[in-house]
C-alpha positions as CSV (number, residue, x, y, z in Angstrom):
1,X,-90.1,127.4,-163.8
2,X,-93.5,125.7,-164.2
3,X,-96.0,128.1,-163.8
4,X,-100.2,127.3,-163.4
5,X,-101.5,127.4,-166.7
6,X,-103.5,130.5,-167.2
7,X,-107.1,129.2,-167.6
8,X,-107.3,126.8,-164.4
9,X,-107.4,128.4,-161.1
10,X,-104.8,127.4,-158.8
11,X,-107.2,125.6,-156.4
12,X,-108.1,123.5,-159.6
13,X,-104.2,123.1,-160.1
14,X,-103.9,122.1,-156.6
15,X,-106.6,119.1,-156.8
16,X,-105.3,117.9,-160.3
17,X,-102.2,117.9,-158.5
18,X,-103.7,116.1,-155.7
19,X,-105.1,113.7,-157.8
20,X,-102.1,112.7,-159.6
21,X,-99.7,112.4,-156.7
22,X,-102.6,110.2,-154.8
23,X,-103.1,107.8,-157.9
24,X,-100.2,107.9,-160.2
25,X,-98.7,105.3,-157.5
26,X,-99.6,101.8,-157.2
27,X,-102.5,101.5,-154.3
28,X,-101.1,99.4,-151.6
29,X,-103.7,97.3,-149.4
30,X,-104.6,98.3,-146.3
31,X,-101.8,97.3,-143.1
32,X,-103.2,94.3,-141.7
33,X,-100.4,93.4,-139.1
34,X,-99.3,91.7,-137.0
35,X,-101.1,93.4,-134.5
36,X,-100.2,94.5,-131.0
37,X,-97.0,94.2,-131.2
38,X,-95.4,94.3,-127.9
39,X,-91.5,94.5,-127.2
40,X,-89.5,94.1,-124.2
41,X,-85.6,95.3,-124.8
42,X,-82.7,95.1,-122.6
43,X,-79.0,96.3,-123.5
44,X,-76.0,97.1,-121.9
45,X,-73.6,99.6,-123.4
46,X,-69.9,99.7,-123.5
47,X,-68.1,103.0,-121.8
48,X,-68.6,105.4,-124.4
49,X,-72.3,104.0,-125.6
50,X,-70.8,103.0,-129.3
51,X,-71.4,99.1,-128.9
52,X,-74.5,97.5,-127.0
53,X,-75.1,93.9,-126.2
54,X,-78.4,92.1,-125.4
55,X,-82.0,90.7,-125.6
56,X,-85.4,91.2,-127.1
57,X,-88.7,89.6,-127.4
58,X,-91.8,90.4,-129.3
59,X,-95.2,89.4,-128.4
60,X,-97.6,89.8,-131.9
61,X,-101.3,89.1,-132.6
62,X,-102.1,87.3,-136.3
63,X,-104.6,89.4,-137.9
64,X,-104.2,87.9,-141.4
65,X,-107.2,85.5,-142.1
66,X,-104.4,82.5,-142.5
67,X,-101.7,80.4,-140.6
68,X,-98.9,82.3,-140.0
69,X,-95.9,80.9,-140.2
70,X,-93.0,82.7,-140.9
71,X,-92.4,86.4,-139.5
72,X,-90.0,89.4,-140.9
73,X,-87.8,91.2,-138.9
74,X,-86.3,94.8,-140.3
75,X,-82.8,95.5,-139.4
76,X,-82.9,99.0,-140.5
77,X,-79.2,100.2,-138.8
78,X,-77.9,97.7,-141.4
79,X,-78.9,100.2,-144.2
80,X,-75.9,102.1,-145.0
81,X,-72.8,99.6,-145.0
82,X,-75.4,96.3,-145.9
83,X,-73.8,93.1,-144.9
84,X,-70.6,93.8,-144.1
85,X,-69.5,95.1,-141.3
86,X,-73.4,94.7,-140.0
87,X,-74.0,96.9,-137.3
88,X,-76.7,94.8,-135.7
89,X,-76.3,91.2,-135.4
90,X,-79.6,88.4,-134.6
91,X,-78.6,85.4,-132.9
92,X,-80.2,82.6,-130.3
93,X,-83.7,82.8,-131.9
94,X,-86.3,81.2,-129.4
95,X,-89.4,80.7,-130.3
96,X,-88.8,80.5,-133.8
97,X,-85.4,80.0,-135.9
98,X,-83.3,82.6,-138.4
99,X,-84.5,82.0,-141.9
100,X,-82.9,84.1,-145.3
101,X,-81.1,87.8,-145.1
102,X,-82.9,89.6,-147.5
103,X,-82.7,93.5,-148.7
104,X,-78.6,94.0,-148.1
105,X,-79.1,92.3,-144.6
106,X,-82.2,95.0,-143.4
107,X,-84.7,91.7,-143.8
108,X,-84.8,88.8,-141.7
109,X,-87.0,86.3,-141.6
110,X,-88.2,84.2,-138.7
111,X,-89.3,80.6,-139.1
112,X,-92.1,80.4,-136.5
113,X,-91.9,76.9,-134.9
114,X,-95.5,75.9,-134.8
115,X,-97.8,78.3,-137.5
116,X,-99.7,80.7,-135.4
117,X,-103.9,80.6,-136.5
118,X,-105.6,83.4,-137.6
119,X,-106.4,85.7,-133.9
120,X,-103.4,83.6,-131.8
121,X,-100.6,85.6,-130.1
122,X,-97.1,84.3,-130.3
123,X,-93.9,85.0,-129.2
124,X,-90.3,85.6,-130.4
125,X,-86.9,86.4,-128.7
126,X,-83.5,86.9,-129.8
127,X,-80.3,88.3,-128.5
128,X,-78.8,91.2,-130.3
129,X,-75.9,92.9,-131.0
130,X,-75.6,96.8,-131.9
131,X,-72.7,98.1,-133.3
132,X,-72.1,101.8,-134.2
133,X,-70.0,103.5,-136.9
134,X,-68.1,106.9,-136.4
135,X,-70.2,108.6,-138.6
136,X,-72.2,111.7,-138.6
137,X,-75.6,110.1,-139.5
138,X,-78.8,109.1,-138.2
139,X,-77.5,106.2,-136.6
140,X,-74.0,106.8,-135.9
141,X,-71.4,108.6,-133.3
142,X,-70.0,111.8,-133.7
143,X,-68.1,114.4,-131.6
144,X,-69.3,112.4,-128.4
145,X,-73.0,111.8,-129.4
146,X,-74.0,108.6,-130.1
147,X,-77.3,108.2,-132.0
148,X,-79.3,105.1,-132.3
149,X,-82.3,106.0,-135.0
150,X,-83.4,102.6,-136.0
151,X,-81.2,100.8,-134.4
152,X,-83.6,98.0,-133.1
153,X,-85.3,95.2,-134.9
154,X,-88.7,95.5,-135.1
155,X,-91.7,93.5,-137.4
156,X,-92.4,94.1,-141.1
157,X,-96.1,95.1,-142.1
158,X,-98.0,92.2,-143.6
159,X,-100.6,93.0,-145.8
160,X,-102.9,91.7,-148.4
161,X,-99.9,92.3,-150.9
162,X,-97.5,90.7,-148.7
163,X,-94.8,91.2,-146.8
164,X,-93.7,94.7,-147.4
165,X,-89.4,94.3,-147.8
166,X,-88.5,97.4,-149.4
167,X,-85.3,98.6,-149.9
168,X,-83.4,100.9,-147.4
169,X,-82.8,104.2,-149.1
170,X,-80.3,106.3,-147.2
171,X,-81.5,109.7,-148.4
172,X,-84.6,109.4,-147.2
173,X,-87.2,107.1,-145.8
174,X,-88.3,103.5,-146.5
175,X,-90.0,102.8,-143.0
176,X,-93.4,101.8,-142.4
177,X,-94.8,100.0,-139.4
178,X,-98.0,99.8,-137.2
179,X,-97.8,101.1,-133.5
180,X,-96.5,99.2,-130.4
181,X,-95.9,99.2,-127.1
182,X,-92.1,99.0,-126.0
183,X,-90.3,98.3,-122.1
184,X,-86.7,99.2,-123.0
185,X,-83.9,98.6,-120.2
186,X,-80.9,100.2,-120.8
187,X,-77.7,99.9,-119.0
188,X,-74.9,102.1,-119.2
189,X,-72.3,103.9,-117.3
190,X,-73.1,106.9,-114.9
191,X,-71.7,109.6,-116.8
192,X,-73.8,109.1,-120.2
193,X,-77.2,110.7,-120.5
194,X,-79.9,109.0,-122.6
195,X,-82.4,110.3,-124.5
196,X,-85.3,108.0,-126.0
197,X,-88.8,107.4,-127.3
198,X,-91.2,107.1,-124.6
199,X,-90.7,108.2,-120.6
200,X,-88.7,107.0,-118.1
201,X,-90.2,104.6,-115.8
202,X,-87.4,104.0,-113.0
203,X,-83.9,104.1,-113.1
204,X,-81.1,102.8,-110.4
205,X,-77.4,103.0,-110.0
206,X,-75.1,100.1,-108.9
207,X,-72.1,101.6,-108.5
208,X,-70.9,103.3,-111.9
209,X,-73.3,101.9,-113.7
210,X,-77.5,103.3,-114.1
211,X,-80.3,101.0,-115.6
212,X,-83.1,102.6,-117.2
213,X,-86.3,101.5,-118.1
214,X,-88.4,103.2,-120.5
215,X,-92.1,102.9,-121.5
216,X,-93.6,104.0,-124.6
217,X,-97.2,102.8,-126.0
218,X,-98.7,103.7,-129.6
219,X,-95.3,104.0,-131.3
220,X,-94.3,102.6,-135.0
221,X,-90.4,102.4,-133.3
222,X,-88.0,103.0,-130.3
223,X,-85.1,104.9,-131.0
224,X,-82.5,106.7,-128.9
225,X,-79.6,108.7,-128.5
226,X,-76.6,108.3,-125.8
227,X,-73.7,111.1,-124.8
228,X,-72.3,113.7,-122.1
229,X,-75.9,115.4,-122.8
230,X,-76.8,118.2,-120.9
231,X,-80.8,119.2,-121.1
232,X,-83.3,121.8,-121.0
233,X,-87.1,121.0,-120.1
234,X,-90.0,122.8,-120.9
235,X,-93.9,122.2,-121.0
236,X,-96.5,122.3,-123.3
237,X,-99.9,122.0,-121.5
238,X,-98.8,118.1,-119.9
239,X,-96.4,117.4,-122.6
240,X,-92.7,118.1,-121.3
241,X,-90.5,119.2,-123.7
242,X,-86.7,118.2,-123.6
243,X,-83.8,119.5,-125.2
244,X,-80.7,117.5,-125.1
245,X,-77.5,119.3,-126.2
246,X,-73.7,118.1,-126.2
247,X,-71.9,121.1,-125.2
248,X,-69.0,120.9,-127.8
249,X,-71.8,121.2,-130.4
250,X,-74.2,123.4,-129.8
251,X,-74.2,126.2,-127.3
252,X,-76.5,126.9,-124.0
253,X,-77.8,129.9,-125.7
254,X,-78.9,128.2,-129.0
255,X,-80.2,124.9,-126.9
256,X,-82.7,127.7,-124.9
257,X,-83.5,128.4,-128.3
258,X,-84.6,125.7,-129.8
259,X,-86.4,124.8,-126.7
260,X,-88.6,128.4,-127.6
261,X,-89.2,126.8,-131.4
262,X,-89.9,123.4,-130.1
263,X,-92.6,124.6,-127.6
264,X,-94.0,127.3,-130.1
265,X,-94.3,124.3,-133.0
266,X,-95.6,122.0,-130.2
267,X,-98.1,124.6,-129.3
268,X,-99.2,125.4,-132.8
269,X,-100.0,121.5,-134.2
270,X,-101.9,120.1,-131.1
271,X,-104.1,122.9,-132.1
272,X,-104.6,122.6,-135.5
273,X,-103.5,118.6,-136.2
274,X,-104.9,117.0,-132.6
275,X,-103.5,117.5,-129.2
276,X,-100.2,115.3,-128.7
277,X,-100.8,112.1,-127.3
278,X,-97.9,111.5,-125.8
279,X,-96.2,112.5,-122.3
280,X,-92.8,113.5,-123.7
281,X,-91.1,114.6,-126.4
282,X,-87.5,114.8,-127.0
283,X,-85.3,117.2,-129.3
284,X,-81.3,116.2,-129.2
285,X,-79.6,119.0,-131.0
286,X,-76.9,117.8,-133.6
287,X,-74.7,118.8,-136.0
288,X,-75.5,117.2,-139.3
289,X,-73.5,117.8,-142.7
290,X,-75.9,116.4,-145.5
291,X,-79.2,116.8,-144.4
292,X,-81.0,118.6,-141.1
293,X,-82.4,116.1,-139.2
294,X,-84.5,113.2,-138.5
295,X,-87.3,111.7,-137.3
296,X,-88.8,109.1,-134.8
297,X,-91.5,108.8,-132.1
298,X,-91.3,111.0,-128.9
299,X,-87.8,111.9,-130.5
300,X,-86.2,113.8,-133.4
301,X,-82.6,114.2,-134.2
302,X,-82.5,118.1,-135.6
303,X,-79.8,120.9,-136.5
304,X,-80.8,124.0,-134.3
305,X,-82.3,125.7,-137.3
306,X,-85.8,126.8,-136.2
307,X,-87.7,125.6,-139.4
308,X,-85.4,121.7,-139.5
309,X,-86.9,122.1,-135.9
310,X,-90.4,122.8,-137.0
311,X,-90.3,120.0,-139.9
312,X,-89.2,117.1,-137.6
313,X,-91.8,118.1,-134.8
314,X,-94.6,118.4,-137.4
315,X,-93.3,114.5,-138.4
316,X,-94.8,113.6,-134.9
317,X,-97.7,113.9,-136.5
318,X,-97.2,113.5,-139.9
319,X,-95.7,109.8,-140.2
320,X,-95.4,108.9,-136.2
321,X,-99.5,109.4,-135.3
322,X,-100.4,109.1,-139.0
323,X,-98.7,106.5,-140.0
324,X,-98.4,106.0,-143.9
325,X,-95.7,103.8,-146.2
326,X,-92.8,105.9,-146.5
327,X,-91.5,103.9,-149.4
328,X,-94.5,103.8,-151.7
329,X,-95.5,107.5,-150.8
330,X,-92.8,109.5,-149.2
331,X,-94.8,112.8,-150.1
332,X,-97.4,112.2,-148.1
333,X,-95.5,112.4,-144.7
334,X,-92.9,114.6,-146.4
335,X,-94.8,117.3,-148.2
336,X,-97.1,117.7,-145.4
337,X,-94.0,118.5,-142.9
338,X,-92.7,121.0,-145.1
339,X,-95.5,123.0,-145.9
340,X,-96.5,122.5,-141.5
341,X,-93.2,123.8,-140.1
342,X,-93.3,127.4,-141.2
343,X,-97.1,127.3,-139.7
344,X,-95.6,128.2,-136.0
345,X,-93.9,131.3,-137.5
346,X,-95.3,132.7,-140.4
347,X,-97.8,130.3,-142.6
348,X,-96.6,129.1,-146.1
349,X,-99.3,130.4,-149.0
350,X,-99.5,131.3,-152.6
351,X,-95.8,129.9,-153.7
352,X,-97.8,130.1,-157.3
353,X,-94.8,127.8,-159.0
354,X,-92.0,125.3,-158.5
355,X,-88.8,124.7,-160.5
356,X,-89.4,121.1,-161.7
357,X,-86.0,119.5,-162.1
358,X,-87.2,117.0,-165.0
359,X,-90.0,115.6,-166.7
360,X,-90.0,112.6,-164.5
361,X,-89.9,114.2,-161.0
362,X,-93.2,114.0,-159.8
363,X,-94.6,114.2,-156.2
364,X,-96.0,111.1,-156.8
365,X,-92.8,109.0,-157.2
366,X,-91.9,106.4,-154.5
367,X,-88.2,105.8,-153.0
368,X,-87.2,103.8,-156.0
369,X,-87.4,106.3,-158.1
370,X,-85.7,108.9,-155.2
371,X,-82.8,106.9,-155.0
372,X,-82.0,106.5,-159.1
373,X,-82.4,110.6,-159.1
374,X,-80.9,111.6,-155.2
375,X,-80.7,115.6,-157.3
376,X,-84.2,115.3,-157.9
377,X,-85.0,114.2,-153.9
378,X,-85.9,117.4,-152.9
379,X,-89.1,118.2,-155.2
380,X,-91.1,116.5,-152.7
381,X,-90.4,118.8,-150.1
382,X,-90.0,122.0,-152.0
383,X,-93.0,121.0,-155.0
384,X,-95.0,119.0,-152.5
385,X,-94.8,122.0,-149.9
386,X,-95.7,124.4,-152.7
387,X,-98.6,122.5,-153.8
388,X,-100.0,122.5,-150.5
389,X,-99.1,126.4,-149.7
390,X,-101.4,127.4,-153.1
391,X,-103.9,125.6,-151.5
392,X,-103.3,127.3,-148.3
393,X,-103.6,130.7,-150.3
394,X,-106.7,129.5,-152.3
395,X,-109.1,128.1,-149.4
396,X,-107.4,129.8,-146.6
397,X,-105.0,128.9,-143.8
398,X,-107.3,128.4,-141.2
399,X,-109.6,126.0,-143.8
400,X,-106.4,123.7,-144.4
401,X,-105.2,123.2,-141.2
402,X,-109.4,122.6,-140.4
403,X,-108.9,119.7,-143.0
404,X,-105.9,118.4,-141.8
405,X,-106.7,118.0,-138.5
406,X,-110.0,116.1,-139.4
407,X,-107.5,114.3,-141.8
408,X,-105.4,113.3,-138.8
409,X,-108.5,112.3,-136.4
410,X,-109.7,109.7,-138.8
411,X,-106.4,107.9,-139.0
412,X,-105.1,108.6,-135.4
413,X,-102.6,105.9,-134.9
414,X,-103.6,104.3,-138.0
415,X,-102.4,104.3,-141.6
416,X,-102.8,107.1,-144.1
417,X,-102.6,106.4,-147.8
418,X,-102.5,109.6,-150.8
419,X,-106.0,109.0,-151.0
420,X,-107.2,109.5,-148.0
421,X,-105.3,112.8,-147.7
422,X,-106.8,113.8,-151.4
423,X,-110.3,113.4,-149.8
424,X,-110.0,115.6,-146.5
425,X,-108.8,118.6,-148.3
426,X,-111.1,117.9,-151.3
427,X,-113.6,118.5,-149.3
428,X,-112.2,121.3,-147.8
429,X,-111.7,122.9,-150.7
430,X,-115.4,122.3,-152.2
């Protein structure tokens, strides 16, 4: 156990911790782009949703202050198996033409084919090719649900310390990206339901097929989930609230439950974080083995527990509308969604000490060093929550969730780094 040392208060303890998690990592420069990113999708499923086929373009803006002539593409689904089998496949560039694999096939670069000046808007399409593994994963099918976390390729954040090509870490989070706006066209037989980021905008049937088209502006991805889904809708002032449930994995009963949590959590951040933005947001209800659930905009992938429920809704805010570098500083979204999902129920306060598994395990660390100690993973969560809940205790619940939400308003849609966070509830706790 490592307990507060007795002659610092734990407020001080909280703000040297603060301090060390927010500077102890290399700063990162500010995202710069490229910009207004805008991405028009269409695919076409096979019968039971596990293989998609088709086409996607991306408009961008070049906000660097040079020539741009090369863009990066992040094939995230490629993550767990690498380069072989790869799950999704680039071909026909236009606009531009394929350039290296990079990063076990998640990084692709684009070869622009005239360098786009600093302020132009340019253009690239591709087909593409999704394939999913039977697996029970983030992106993967299992027991008749097919989720796609991930699953489509979007831009890589340039900044003034490049191109940012980190690794894919599979038990956790390497993402980071700016927000976009996204028309997705989906095509797939009758019977399968589809659940996605953003709202549907129409929808027709020619004969036993539907085509869906979905909007979604001010998101960092589009991700989506395909099965026999039955749902469950409720409302949280003009946000609808949808619960998707396969009925071999999680019962009517427990779906009308989750819906409950999910409103109640919904409910209790717009109030204290900023009213959600968004039209629509989706829960689909699995049944995951190794860890509870997952994230993504307008979307989360989540075991029916009520807290897994609580931590991937506070993520909405906490990574989707404040965006930060999950790779470089996975506390900061992490940390902040564990100590926020018991705030619906029964706030988190005065956890006074934390079990540190080593020396080394520090809040602080980035995914590199997450993935060299996976036992060690959790200390973010569990020590980052903790560090936050004595602060909760020391300056009061009703101060910290005062500071957070100023915290989110001054980075709405933006990008977060440590820092910034350290400031807000600095201040807070002055």
């Amino acid at each position: 156990m490592a307990a507060f040392p007795p002659r610092l208060t734990a407020t001080a303890v909280v703000l040297v911790m603060l301090a060390a998690a927010c500077s102890a990592a290399p700063a990162r420069a500010a995202a710069a782009g490229p910009n207004e990113a805008a991405y028009r999708v269409h695919l076409r499923s096979n019968g039971d949703a596990t293989s998609w086929r088709g086409s996607e373009t991306v408009a961008f803006t070049n906000s660097d202050d040079q020539p741009l002539a090369r863009v990066w593409l992040r094939l995230w689904a490629n993550g767990v198996d690498g380069c072989g089998p790869r799950a999704v496949r680039v071909t026909g560039v236009d606009g531009g033409s394929k350039g290296e694999l990079r990063r076990r096939c998640t990084a692709l670069a684009i070869d622009l084919d005239e360098p786009i000046a600093p302020g132009e808007r340019a253009r690239v399409g591709f087909e593409v090719r999704i394939e999913v593994p039977a697996r029970n994963d983030r992106f993967g099918t299992h027991r008749g649900m097919t989720l796609l976390g991930g699953a489509l390729p979007i831009l890589a954040v340039l900044d003034d310390g490049g191109w940012h090509l980190d690794p894919y870490v599979d038990l956790g989070e390497s993402f980071f990206s700016l927000t976009s706006t996204y028309r997705v066209a989906l095509d797939v037989p009758r019977g399968i339901a589809t659940a996605t980021t953003g709202e549907l905008d129409a929808s027709t049937v020619h004969g036993d097929r539907a085509r869906r088209i979905y909007r979604a502006a001010d998101v960092r991805e589009f991700s989506f989930a395909a099965g026999a889904f039955h749902r469950l809708t409720g409302h949280v002032g003009p946000t609808r609230v949808h619960v998707w449930f396969h009925p071999d994995v999680t019962s009517p009963t427990t779906a009308e439950r989750v819906l409950r949590d999910a409103r109640t959590s919904l409910e209790t951040f717009s109030a204290g974080f900023g009213a959600y933005p968004y039209p629509e947001v989706d829960i689909v209800t699995s049944a995951f083995t190794t860890f509870g659930g997952m994230e993504y905009p307008q979307i989360v992938f989540s075991n029916p527990d009520r807290f897994t429920v609580a931590h991937e809704l506070a993520h909405q805010w906490w990574w989707g509308i404040v965006g930060n570098d999950e790779f470089a500083e996975p506390w900061l979204d992490e940390s902040l969604a564990s100590w926020s999902q018991y705030l619906p129920f029964s706030p988190w306060r005065n956890c006074g000490s934390f079990d540190w598994p080593s020396p080394g395990a520090r809040i602080s660390n980035d995914m590199g060093y997450w993935r060299q100690h996976p036992g060690e993973y959790g200390t973010i969560y569990g020590g980052g929550g903790c560090m936050f809940a004595d602060l909760a205790h020391e300056i009061g619940v009703d101060a910290m969730v005062e500071a957070l939400g100023g915290y989110a308003a001054g980075r709405w849609f933006g990008v977060a780094t440590g820092d910034d966070l350290r400031a807000s509830l600095d201040a807070a706790a002055a």
